[in-house]
C-alpha positions in Angstrom: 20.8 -14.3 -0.4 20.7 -15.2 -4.2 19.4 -13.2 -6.5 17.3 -15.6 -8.6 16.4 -13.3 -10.9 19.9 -12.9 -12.0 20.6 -16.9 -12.7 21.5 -18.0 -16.1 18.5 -20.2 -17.3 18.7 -22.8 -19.6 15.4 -23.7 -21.3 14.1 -21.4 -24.5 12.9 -18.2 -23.2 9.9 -18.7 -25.2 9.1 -21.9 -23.8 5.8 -22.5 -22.3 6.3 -23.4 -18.1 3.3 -24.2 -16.4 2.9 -23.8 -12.2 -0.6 -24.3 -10.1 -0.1 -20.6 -9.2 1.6 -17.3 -10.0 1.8 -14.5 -7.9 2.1 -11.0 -9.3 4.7 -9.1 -7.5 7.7 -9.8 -4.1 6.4 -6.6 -2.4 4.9 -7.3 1.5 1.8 -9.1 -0.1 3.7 -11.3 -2.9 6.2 -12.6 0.0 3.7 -12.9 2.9 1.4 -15.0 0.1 4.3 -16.9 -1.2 5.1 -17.7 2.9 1.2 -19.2 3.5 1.4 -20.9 -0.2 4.4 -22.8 1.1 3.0 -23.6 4.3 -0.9 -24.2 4.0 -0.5 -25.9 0.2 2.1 -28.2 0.4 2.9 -29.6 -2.7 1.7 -26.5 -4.9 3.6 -25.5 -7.7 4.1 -21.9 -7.7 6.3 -18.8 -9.3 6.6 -15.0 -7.9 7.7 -12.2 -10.8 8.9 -9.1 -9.9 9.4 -6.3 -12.1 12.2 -5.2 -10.0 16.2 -6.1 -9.6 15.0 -7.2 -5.7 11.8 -7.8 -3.3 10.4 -5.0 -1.0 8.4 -3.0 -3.3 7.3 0.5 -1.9 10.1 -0.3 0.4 12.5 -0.5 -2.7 11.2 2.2 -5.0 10.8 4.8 -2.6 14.2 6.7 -1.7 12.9 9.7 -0.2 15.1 11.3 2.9 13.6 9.7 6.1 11.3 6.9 4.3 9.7 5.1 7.1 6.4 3.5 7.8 3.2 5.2 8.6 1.9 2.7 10.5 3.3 0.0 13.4 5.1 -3.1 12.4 3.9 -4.8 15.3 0.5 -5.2 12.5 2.3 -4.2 9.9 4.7 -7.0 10.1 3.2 -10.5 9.0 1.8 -12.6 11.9 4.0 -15.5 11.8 7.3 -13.7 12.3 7.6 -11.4 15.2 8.9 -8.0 14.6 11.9 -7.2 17.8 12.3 -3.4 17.0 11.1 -0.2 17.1 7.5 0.1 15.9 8.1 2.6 12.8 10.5 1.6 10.7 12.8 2.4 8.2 12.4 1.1 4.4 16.0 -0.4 5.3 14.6 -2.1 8.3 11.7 -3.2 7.0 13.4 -4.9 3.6 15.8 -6.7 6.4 12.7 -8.4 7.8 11.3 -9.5 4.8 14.5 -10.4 3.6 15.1 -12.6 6.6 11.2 -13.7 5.9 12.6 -15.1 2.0 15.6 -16.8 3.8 14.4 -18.4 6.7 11.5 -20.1 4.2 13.6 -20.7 1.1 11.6 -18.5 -0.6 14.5 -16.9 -2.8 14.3 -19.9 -5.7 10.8 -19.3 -6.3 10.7 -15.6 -7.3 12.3 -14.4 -10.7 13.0 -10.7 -10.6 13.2 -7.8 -13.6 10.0 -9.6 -15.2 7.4 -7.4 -16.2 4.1 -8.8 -17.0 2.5 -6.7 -20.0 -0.8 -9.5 -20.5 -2.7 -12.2 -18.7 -4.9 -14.7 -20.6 -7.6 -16.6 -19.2 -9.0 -20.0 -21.3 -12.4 -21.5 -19.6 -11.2 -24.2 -22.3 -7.7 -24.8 -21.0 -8.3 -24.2 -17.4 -5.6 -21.7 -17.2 -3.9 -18.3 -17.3 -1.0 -17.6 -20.3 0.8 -14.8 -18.4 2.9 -12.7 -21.5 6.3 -11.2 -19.7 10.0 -9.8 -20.5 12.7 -10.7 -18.8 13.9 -7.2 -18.8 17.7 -8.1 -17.8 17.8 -9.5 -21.0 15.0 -8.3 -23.6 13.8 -11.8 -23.8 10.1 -12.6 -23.8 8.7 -15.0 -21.0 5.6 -17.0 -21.5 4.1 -18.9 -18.4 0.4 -21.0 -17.9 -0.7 -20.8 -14.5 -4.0 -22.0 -12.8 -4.2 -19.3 -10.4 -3.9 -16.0 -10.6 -2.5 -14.1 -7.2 -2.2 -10.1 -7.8 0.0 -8.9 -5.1 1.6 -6.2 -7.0 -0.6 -3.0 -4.9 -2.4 -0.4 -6.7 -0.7 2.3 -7.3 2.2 2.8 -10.6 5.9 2.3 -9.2 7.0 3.9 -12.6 5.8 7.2 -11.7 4.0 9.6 -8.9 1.0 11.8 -9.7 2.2 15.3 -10.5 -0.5 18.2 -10.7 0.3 20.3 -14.1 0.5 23.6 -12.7 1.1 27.0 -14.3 4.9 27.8 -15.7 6.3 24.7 -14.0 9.0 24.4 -17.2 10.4 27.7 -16.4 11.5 27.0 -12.8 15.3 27.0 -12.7 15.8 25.1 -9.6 15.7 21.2 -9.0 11.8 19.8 -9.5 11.5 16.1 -8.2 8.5 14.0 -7.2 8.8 12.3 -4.4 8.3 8.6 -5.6 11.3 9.0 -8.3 13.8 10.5 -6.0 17.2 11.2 -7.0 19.7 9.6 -5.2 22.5 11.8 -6.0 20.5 15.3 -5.0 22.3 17.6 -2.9 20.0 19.9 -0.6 22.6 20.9 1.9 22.4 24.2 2.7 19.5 24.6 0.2 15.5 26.3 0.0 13.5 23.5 -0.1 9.8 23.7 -0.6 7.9 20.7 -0.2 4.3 20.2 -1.7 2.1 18.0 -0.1 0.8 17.1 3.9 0.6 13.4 3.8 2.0 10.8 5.3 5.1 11.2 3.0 5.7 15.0 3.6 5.8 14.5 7.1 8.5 12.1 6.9 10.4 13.9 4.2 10.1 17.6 5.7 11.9 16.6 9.0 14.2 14.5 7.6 15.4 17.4 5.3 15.5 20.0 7.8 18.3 19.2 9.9 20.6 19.6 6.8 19.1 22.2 4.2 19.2 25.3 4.4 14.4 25.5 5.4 11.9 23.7 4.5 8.9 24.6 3.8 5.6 22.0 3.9 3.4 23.7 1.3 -0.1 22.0 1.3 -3.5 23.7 0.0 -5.4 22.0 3.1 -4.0 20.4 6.9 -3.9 16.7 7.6 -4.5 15.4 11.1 -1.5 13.7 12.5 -1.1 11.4 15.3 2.4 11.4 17.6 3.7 9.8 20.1 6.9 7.6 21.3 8.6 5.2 19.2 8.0 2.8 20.8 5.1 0.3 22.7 5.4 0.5 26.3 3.6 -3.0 26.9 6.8 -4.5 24.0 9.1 -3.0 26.6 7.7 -4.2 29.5 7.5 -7.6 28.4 11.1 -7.8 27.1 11.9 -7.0 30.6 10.3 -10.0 31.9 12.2 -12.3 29.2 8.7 -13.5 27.4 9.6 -14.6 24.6 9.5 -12.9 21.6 6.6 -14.6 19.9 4.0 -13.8 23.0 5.4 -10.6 22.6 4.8 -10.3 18.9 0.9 -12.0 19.5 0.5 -10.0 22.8 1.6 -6.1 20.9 -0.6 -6.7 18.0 -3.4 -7.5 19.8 -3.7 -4.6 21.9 -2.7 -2.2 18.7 -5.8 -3.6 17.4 -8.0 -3.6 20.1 -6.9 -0.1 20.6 -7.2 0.7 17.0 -10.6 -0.4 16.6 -11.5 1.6 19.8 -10.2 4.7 18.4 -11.6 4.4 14.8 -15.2 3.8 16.2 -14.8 6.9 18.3 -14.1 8.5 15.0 -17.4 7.5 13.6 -19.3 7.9 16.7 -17.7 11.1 18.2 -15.5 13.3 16.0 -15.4 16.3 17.4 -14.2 15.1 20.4 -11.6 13.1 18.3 -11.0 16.2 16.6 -10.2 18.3 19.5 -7.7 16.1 21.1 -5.8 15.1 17.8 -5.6 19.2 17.5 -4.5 19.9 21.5 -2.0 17.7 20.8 -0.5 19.2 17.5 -1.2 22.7 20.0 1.2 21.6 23.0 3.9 20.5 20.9 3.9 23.3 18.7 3.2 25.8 21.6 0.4 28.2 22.3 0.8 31.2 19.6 1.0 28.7 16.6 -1.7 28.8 14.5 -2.9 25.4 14.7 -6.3 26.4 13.1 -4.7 27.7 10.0 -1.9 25.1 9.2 -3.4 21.9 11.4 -7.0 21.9 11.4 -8.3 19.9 8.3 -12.0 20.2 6.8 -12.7 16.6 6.6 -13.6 14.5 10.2 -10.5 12.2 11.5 -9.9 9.2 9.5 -12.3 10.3 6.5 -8.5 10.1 5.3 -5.3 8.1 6.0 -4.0 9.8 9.8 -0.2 9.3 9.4 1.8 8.8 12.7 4.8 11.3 13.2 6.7 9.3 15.8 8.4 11.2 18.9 6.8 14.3 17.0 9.8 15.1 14.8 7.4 16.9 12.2 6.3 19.6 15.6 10.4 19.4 16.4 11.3 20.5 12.8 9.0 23.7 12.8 9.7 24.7 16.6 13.0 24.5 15.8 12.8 27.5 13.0 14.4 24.7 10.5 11.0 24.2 9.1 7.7 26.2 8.4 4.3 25.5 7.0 2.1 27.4 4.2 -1.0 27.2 3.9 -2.3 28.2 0.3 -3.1 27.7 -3.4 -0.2 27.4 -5.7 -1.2 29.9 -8.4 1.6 29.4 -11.1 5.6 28.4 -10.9 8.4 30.5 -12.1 11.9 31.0 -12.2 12.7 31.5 -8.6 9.9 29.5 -6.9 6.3 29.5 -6.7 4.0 32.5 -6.4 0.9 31.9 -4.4 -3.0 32.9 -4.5 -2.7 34.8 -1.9 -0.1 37.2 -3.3 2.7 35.4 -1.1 5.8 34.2 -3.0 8.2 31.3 -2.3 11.6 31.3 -3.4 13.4 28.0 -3.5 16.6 25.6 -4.7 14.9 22.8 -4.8 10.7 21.8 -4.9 9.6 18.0 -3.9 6.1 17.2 -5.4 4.9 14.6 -2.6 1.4 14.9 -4.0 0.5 11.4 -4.0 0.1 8.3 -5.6 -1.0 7.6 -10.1 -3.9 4.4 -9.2 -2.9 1.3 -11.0 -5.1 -1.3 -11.4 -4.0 -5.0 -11.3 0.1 -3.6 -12.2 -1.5 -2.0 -15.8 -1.8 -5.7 -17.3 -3.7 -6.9 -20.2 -6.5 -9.0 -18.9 -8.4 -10.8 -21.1 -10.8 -14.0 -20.6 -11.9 -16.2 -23.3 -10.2 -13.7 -25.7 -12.7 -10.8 -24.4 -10.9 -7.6 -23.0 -11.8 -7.4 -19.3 -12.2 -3.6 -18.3 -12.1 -3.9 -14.1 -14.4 -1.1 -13.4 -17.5 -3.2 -15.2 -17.1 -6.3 -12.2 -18.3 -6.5 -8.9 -16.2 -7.2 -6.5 -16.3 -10.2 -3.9 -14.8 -8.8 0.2 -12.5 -6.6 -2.3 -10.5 -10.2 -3.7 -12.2 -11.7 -6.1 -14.3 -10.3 -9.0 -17.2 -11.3 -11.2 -16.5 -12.4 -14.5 -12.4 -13.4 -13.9 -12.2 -16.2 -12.9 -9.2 -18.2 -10.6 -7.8 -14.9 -9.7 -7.8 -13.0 -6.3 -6.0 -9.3 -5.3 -4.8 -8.2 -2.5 -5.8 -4.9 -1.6 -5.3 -4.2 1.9 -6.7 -1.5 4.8 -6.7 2.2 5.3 -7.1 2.3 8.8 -5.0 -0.6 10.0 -1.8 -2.4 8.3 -2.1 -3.4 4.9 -0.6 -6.6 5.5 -3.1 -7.9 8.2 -5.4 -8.3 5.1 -2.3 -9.6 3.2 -2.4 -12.8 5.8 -6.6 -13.2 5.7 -6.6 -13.1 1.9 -3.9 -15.6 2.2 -5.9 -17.8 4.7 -8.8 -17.7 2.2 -6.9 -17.9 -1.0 -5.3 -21.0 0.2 -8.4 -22.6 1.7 -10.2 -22.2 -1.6 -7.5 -23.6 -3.5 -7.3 -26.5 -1.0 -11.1 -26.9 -1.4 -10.8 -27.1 -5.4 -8.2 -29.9 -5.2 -10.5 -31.8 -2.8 -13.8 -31.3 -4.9 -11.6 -32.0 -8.3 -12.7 -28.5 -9.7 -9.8 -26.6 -12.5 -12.0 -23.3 -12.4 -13.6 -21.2 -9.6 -15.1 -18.0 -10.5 -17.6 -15.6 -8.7 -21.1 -14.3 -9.9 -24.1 -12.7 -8.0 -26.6 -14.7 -6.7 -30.4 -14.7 -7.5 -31.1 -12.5 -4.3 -28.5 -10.3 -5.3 -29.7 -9.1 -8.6 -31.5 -6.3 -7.4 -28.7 -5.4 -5.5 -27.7 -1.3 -5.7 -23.9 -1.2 -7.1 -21.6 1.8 -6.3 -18.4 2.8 -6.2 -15.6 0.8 -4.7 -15.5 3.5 -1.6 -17.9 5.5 -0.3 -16.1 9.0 -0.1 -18.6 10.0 2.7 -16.0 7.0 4.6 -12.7 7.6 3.1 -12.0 10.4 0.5 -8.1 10.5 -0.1 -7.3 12.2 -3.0 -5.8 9.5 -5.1 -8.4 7.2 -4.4 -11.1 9.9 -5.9 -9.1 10.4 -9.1 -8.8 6.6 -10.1 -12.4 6.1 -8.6 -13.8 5.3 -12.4 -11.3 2.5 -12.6 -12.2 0.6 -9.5 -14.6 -2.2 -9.2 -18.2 -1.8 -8.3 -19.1 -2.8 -5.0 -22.6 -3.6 -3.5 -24.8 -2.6 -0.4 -24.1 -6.0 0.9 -21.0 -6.6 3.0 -20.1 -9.8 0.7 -19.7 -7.6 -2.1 -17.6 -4.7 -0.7 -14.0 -4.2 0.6 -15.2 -2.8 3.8 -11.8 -1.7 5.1 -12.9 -3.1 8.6 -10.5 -5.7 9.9 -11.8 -6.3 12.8 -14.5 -7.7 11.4 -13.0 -9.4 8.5 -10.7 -11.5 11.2 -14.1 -13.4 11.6 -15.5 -13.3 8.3 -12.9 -14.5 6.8 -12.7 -17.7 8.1 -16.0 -18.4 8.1 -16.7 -17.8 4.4 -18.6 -20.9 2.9 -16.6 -22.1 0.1 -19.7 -24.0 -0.9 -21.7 -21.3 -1.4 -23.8 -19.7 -3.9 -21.7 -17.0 -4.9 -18.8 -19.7 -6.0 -18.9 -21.4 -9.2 -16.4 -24.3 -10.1 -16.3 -26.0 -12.7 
């Protein structure tokens, strides 16, 4: 596949180009919206930049030992192209499909890679956004208009992980990485590895490691529930038996995911104890009846008040059984030269320590954003279904769900983004922007999230540059796809809320 990024252009960098959109970033949301652009817009003009050398995003940056998915790619993977394989994936699996997603829909000629957007410029005047980029293969500064604005680039900082400043980390003589900015070239054979953190990416990293160094230890200062199970959906298997083919299949999987999904997260909500004890007896059996479960498995917060990572065929539980791995559970009290010493006295000697502690927030990929030469600070809008905002106009984010695949939001944001751009070419409008209606000016606003629902711990820290949200569900990200399937669609583009012009 051509690297488009990498073609000799001829025009003056500085030259002006113009397109009906732009979308910010070739990650799973910039390709899956380039896809419905294609196909529900014909005749759109449109340009993708990527700050990277390629497409994928997480699935490019991210290098850890083991990086997988943490959720099924039966819903992870878009709707229109069925996924064949095994329902967690590798990063190298999952870059394949979207690769083969860019191919099959010549979508390679309209993404430029290595362009980093520093500012975006909206003119009521003009109509139109002046995107400010460099074309960091060659230094050169890009300048491109656009009359619609499509942030697909996530929300947290590629660049850099967050990394707690704890006591005496500079005298440490071992090997200190984060997680996000792995070195390819570091050896851990044979080596003490301690790895802080309990997420999603711990659990992928620690069993990954374990086989080959010399322990691992999972250090975390509280548990994280965990879900395991088969690789693998037994209804997928069955049906490939029977020679359906592979598009039922794809339709057939995902719906039962999500029907079994939704079941499970309302049980959440509506008994969590009971949630709670099974999720535990589970962790119990595979780790065996003398393992302290309550000490190293049990967390304070009820299930899915944050992210519950899958561990498939269990190979976190294998890891510790095996001896190869071990968790701690404790405060780190200060770093020195062999490891780190503990608040509870204990110490840890180690080779090498991986900080998997979780993601810096980024809001709309650190870019400039101005409108009618006024600086735009993000955390003074409201936000409309967690897409559009008040105050910027002709732009919409995708920010997608925490307790189902990100990208089933990536392809209803699409649906809508497409339908109201549709809708402006048939009404003859240049400028669409969102504002509060009269019956919602006494509306209570608060934050993006309510932390009583979902509380991880990145999310708290960048709460203050998040968009308000309000009580009503219009005006809110709900994180509830089940409902949003339906709302979607049915969104009045002629409503109050929208203002063209």
């Amino acid at each position: 596949m051509p690297d488009s990024g990498t073609l000799p252009r001829s025009e003056d960098q500085l030259a002006t180009e113009h397109f009906d959109v732009l979308i910010v970033g070739a990650g799973i949301s910039g390709v899956g919206s380039a896809y419905h652009l294609i196909h529900q817009c014909p005749g759109i003009s449109f340009v993708v930049l990527e700050a990277q050398d390629s497409f994928g995003g997480t699935w490019l940056t991210h290098k850890y030992p083991g990086i997988r998915s943490d959720s099924d790619l039966h819903t992870f993977g878009y709707r229109f192209k069925p996924w064949t394989s095994a329902p967690i994936a590798t990063a190298e699996e999952i870059r394949r499909y979207m690769g083969e997603v860019i191919e099959e829909n010549d979508l390679a000629r309209h993404i430029r890679y290595r362009h980093s957007i520093t500012a975006a410029s909206w003119s009521s005047a003009d109509k139109r956004w002046t995107v400010e980029a460099t074309n960091t293969a060659t230094g050169q500064p890009v300048r491109i208009t656009c009359g619609f604005l499509w942030m697909c680039q996530g929300y947290y900082r590629h660049s850099e992980g967050y990394l707690p400043q704890w006591e005496g980390m500079e005298s440490f003589k071992g090997t200190l990485v984060h997680a996000q900015t792995w070195p390819e070239d570091l050896d851990y054979a044979g080596k003490r590895v301690i790895v802080i953190g309990s997420g999603a990416s711990a659990a992928t990293i620690v069993p990954a490691m374990a086989p080959t160094a010399g322990h691992v230890t999972m250090l975390q200062r509280s548990p994280t529930y965990f879900r395991s199970g088969r690789n693998a959906i037994e209804i997928a298997e069955e049906l490939r038996r029977l020679q359906i083919p592979e598009e039922w299949i794809h339709e057939i999987t995902r719906r039962k995911i999500l029907f079994e999904q939704d079941m499970f997260t309302r049980r959440t909500f509506q008994e969590p104890e009971k949630v709670r004890e099974e999720l535990l007896a589970d962790v119990q059996q595979r780790l065996g009846p003398d393992y302290d479960v309550t000490t190293h498995f049990t967390p304070r917060y009820r299930p899915w008040q944050q992210r519950l990572a899958f561990v498939p065929d269990g190979d976190l539980f294998e890891g510790i059984r095996s001896g190869k791995a071990s968790v701690v559970t404790d405060e780190i009290e200060r770093f020195d030269e062999m490891g780190i010493q503990l608040k509870s006295g204990r110490h840890l000697e180690a080779d090498i320590i991986v900080a998997a502690t979780g993601f810096n927030l980024c809001m709309l990929g650190d870019i400039a954003i101005s409108v009618d030469g006024r600086a735009m600070n993000f955390a003074d809008t409201v936000t409309y279904r967690g897409t559009m905002f008040t105050g910027i106009p002709n732009m919409a984010w995708v920010f997608g769900y925490f307790r189902a695949s990100w990208t089933l939001r990536t392809d209803l944001v699409a649906d809508f983004v497409c339908r109201l751009l549709n809708h402006m070419r048939a009404i003859g409008a240049r400028q669409v922007e969102v504002a509060l209606r009269p019956e919602d000016r006494d509306m209570k606003l608060l934050p993006w999230i309510d932390d009583e629902n979902f509380n991880p711990g990145y999310m708290m820290r960048g709460m203050h540059l998040l968009p308000k949200r309000g009580e009503k569900r219009e005006w809110s990200h709900t994180q509830d796809y089940w409902k949003e399937k339906d709302e979607f669609p049915a969104i009045d583009l002629n409503g109050a809320e929208f203002r063209y012009s």
